[in-house]
N, C-alpha and C positions, 0 to 999 in steps of 0.2 A: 416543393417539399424541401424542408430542412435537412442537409447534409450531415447524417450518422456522425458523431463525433468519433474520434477514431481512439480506443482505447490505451492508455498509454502502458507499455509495458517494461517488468523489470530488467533491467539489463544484466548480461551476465556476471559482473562481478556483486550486486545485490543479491543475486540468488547464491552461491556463495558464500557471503557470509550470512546469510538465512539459515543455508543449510548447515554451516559449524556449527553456528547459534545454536540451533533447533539439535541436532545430533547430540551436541554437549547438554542441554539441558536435558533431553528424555536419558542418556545415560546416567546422568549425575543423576536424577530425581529416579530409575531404576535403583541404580547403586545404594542410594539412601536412603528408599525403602525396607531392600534386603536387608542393611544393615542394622536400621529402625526394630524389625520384627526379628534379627535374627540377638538381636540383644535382647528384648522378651521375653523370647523364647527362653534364653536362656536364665534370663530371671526367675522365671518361672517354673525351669529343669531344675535351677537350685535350690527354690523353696519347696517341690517337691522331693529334694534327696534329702533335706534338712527334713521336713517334716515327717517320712515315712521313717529313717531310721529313728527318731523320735519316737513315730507309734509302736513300732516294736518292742521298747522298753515299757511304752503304755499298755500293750496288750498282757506284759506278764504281771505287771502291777495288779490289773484290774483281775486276769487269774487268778491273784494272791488271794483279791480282798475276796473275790465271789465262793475260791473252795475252801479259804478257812469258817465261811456263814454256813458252804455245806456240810463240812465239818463238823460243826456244831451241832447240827438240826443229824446228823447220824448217828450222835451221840447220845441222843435224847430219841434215838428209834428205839435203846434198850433201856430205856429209865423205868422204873418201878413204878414212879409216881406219876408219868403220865400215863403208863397203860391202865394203874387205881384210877383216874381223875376220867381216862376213857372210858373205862368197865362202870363207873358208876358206885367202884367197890366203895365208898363212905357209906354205912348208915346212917348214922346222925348228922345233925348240921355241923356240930361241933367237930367232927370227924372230918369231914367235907371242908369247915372253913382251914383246920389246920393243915390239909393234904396241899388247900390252895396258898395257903402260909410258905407250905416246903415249897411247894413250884416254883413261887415268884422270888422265893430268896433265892432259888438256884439258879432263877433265869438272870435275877442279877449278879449273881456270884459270876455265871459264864459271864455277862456282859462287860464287868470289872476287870474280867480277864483280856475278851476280844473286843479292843476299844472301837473296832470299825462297827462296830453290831448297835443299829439304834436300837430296836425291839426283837423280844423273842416273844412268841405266843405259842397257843395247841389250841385248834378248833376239833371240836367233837361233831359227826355228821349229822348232830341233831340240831347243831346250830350254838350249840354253848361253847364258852370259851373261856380262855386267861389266857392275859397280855401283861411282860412288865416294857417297862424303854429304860434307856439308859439314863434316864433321871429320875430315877426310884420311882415312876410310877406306875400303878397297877390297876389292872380293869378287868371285870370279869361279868358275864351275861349272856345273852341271848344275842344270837344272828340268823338276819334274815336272809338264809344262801338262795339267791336269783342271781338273776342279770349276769353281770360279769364275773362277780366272786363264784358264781354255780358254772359257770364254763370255766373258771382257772382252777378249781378244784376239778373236774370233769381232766381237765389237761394234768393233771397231776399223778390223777389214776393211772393215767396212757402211757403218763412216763416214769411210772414206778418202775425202779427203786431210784431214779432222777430226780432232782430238781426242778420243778418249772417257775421263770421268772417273769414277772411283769412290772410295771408302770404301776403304786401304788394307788396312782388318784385314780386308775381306769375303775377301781373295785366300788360296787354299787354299795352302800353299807347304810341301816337303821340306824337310828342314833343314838342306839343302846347299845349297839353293839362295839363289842371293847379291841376289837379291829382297828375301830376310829384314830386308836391312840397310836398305830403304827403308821400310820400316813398324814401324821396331824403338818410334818413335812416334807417335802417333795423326797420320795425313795423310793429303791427298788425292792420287791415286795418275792420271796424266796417262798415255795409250796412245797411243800415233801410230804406225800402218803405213806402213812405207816403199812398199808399193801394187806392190812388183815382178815377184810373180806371185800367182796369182786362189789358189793351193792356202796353204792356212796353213801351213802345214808348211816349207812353200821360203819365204817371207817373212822379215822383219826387224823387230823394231817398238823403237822409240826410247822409254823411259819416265822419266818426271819426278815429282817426290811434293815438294807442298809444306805443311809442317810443319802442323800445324794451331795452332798460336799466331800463325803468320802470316796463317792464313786467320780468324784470329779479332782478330787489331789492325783488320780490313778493318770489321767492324760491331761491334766492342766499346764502341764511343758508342754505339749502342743501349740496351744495358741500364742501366740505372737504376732508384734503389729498388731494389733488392735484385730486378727483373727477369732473366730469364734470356732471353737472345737468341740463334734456334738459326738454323742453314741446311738446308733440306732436300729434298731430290733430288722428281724428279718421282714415286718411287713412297711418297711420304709418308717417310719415314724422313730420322731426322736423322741429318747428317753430319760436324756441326759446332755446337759451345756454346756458349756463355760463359753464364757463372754456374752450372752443375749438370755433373753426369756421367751424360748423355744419348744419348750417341754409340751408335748400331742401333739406337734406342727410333722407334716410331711415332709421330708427331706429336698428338695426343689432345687436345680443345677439354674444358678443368674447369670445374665452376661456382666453384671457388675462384680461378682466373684471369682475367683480360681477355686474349685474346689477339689481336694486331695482327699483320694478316700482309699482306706486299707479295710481290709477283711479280714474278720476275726475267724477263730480256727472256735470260738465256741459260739455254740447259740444261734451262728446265723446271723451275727450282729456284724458292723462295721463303726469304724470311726473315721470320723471327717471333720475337716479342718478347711473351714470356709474362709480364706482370704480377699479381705478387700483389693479390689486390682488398684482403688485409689492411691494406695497407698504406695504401692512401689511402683505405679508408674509417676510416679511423682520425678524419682531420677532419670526415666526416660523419657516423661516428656520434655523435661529439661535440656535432655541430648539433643530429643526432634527440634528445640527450637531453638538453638544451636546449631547443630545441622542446615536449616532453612536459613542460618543467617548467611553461614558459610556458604552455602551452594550460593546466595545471590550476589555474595562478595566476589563467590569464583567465576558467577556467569557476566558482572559487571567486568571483571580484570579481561574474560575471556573476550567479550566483546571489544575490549579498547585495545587489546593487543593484537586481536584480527584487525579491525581497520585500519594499523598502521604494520602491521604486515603484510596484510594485503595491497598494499602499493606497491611492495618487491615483487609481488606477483603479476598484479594486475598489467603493469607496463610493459615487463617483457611479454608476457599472454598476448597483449594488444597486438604486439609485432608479429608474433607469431602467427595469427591468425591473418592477419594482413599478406602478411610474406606469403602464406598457403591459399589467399584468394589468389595472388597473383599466376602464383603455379599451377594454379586449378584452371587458371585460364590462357594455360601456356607459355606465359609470362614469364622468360628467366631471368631476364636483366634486373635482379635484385642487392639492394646495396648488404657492402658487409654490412651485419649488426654489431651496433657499441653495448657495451654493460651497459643493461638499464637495471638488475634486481639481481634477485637471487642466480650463485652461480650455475647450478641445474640448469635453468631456465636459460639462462644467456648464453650455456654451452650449446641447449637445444636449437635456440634461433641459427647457431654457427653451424650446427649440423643441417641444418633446413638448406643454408646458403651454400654448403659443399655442395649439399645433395642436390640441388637446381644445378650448379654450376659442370657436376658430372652425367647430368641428365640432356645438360645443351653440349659439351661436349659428344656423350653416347649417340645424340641427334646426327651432329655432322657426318659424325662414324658413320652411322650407316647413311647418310648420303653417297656416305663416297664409296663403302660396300656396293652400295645399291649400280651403283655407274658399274664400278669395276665389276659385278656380278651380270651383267649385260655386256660388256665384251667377253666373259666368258660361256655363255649362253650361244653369242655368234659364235665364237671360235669349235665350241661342241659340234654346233648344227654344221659347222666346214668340215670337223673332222669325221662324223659320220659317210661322208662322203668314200674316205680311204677303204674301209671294210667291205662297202659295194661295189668298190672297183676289183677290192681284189677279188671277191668270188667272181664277178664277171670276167675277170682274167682268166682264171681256174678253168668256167663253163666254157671260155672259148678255145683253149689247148685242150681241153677233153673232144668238143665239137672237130677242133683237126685232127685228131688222134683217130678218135671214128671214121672219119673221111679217110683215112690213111690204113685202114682196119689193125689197129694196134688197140688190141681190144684189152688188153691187160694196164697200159698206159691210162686207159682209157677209166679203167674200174677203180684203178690208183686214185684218180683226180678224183673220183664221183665220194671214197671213202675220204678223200685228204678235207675235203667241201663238209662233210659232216663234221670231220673234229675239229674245223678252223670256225664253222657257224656257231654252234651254241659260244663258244668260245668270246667271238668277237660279242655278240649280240646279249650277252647274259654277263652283268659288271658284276651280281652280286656275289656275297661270301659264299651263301651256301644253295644250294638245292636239295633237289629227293631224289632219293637214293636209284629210284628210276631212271631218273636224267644218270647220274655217275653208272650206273649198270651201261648203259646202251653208247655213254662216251667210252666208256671200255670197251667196247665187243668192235667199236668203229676202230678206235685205238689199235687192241691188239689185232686187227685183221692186217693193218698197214705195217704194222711190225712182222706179222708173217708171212707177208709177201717180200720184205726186206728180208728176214733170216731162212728165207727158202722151207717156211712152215717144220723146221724143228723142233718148233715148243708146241706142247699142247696147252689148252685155257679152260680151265673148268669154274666156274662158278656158283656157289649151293648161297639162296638167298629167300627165306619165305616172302611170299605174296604181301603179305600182311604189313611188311615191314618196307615196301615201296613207297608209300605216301610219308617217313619221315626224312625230315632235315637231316643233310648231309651236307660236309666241308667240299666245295666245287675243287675236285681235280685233283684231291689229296690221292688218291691211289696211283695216279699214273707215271708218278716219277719210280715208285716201288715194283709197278708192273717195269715198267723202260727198262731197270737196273736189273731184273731176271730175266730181261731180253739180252743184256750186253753181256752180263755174266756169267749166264747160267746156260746158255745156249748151245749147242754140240750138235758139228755133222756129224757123227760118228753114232749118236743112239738120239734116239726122242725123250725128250726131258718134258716135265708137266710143273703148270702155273694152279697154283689153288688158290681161289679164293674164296673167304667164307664169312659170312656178314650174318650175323645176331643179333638182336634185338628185345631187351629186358627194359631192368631201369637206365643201363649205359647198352650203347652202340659199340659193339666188341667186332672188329674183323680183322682174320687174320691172313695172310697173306705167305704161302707158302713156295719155295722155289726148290723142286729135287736136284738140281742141277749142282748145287754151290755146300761144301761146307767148312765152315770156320773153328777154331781152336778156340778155347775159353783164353786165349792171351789175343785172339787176333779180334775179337767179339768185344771187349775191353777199348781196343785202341778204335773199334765202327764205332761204338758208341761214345766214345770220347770226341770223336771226330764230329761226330752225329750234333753234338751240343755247340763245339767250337769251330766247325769248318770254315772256311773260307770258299773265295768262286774258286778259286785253284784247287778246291779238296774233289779228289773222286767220288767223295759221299755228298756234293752237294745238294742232289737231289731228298737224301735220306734228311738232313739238316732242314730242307726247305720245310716237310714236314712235321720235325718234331718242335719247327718256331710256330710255324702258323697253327699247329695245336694249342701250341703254348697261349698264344695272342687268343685263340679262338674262345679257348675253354678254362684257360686260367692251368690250377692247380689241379683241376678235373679232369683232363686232357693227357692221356699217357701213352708212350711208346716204347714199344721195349723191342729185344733182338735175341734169336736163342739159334743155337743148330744141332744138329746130331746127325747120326748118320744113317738113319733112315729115314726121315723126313727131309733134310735138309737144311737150307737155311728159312729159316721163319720170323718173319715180321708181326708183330700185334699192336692192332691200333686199339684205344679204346674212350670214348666220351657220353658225356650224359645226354641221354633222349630227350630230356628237354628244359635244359639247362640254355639260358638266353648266350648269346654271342659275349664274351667279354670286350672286345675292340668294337670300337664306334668309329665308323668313318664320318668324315667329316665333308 
């Protein structure tokens, strides 16, 4: 079988500049989308603030033109001669044709007047009518109300004493009927019920139609850029345009459009202002592809100046990583490194070379720890020796002392063996409070067979507070100095000791024997901090250092007397506050 060819792979500094490459381009190509869409956008927030304040001025316009036609038509709610021409009041023709004479001069008089007004007419609910327009002409006949003209009359009833407005051409119309001549061009078509009886039929209703070039001067500043600005009733459908031939078409949102659409406060209608997006993206495509030229310009520059930056790199890298196989394999004898690049990098190689060189140095160290830690290991295991001699010393003057029946000699040694054992055999700082109780009771018994038992030894300590850490021995220079001090053949004096346990270990140590002046109490505790081996308070001193070392700033001692208690020592440290001093 054919030997798997072995895949060749990229080395590190090809990945590298892959990953700049690649980094730079998904940022930049991020970057230059955001800023692509965010200039759109804002194209597009501009033609909309442009165009809506626009239609503002368009909706009062078109206000203008719609209530002066209402106007009109409520003018002609109290005219004489359409409620004769309603009533039917002419008898003769002659009568009839000249009622229709007055009308249509007057509807031309008004319309001479209100130049927005193409036609004015009056339909009677039997179907008869007159119509003039505003090119003197006149029509009068017969209509046949269905279809739609019989539902916009139907709506006109509803909205008595209103207007209702429509879409001329929507009106179904005979072609006698003189209707015809208000819609002969695209307009909006105005209905107003004179409201004089509930049956449609018997009613009257007054109709106006204003052209649609006029209903379109009303928002024709809208459109711009070859935009198309329409109006459209409240059931979607346009009914009015500029710029296209839109008129019946349904309203419909393109994605080739921006469309900007404001809502009128009448009717239920809105206006909309369809802009082609062609056209103003026309500057921003122009940016995009500007953009795309730059980004390739910056990722070509980007590319050529990594590969020749990348050699400031790459070479000291090289070294580095070499340098650190060596050390990974133990290996210190590595040469200083020369400048090969960037200063960073050249300083790093020099710190690689410290650091091996203080790491074969740290080695020897503890070679030679190591020796010299093995002669003091023997030298230990020799001097444990001393402490077992001495207590067998001890047990064999106590052993002659018995033989000799010196039974007090004898009780001396067996106490003096207990306070010299834990002592020798126990190096550490602290113990439990147990252990220092019962080094005390061993303590002061030997003291009371020296002082001929004149002191008493009370000590009050709960149970509870035996199992904590306590400073090994700290009491018993305090007890010794109520032994030396305080002692009297002459009466019995008492030791109190009294151990507490909270958040801090409080005990206080009392002596009735002794008392001091607040001037003599001043120079103990002066002494107390500054003593020397020659001070008679060295023992009080020994204490308040190894508090100090033990406990830090947590660690307190103080001194007070009066004359009924005596003199009074208080220790006090936290319960479980770690040691501050480290032995070593």
């Amino acid at each position: 079988m054919e030997k798997n060819k072995s895949v060749k792979r990229m080395d590190w500094r090809q990945k590298v500049l892959i990953s700049i490459l690649g980094s730079f381009i998904v940022i930049l190509s991020i970057l230059f989308c955001i800023t692509y869409h965010y200039f759109v956008k804002k194209i597009e927030t501009g033609n909309e603030k442009v165009v809506l304040m626009t239609f503002e001025q368009a909706e009062k316009n078109l206000k203008n033109v719609l209530e002066n036609a209402e106007l009109c038509l409520d003018k002609y709610v109290t005219n004489d001669l359409i409620w004769d021409y309603k009533n039917d009041y002419p008898e003769t023709d002659v009568e009839s044709n000249e009622l229709k004479v007055k009308i249509t001069d007057s509807f031309i008089d008004e319309m001479a007047v209100n130049r927005e007004l193409s036609a004015l007419g009056f339909l009677r609910g039997d179907g008869w009518g007159i119509v003039s327009s505003a090119f003197r002409k006149n029509r009068t006949g017969n209509t046949q109300i269905s279809g739609k003209l019989l539902e916009a009359l139907r709506q006109s009833k509803n909205a008595y004493p209103y207007t209702t407005w429509l879409p001329g051409w929507e009106l179904s119309l005979n072609s006698e009927s003189p209707l015809r001549l208000m819609n002969q061009n695209a307009s909006l078509i105005g209905i107003k019920a004179l409201g004089e009886s509930s049956e449609l039929e018997k009613d009257g209703y007054l109709i106006v139609a204003v052209s649609e070039s006029d209903i379109q001067n009303t928002y024709r500043s809208v459109a711009f850029d070859d935009s198309t600005a329409v109006l459209v009733d409240g059931n979607n459908q346009i009914i009015s345009n500029v710029g296209g031939n839109l008129l019946g078409e349904q309203l419909e949102t393109g994605n080739d459009t921006q469309n900007i659409e404001y809502a009128l406060d009448i009717y239920d209608w809105k206006l909309c202002d369809m802009i082609p997006k062609q056209e103003y993206m026309k500057d921003a495509k122009d940016i995009r592809n500007f953009g795309v030229l730059m980004c390739l310009a910056a990722i070509l520059s980007t590319a050529f100046v990594s590969i020749v930056w990348s050699r400031k790199y790459t070479r000291p890298i090289e070294l580095l990583m070499r340098n650190m196989h060596h050390v990974r394999r133990q290996e210190f004898e590595i040469d200083k490194p020369q400048k090969l690049g960037w200063e960073e990098l050249d300083q790093l190689n020099e710190e690689l070379y410290y650091t091996a060189q203080s790491i074969k140095d740290y080695i020897e160290r503890l070679k030679l720890v190591e020796k010299e830690k093995t002669e003091e290991e023997l030298l230990a295991l020799q001097y444990q020796m001393n402490p077992h001699f001495l207590l067998n010393s001890l047990n064999s003057i106590r052993w002659m002392a018995m033989m000799t029946n010196n039974k007090i000699v004898a009780d001396t040694l067996v106490t003096l063996g207990k306070i010299i054992t834990p002592m020798l055999r126990n190096p550490s700082l602290t113990w439990k409070i147990e252990n220092e109780i019962e080094f005390l009771e061993n303590y002061v018994a030997m003291m009371q067979l020296r002082f001929s038992h004149d002191m008493e030894y009370n000590l009050s300590c709960s149970k509870e507070c035996y199992d904590l850490e306590f400073p090994r021995l700290i009491l018993q220079p305090l007890i010794e100095n109520c032994f030396v001090h305080g002692s009297s053949r002459g009466e019995i004096r008492t030791i109190n000791v009294i151990i507490e346990c909270d958040d801090f270990i409080d005990v206080k140590v009392i002596n009735s024997g002794v008392f001091f002046t607040k001037t003599q109490l001043e120079e103990i505790y002066i002494k107390m901090q500054t003593a020397s081996k020659a001070s008679d308070h060295i023992g009080m001193s020994n204490v308040y250092k190894r508090l100090n070392l033990l406990y830090g700033d947590l660690g307190k001692m103080t001194v007070e007397s009066n004359e009924k208690c005596g003199f009074i020592v208080e220790v006090s440290f936290p319960k479980t506050a770690k040691c501050k001093m480290i032995i070593r």
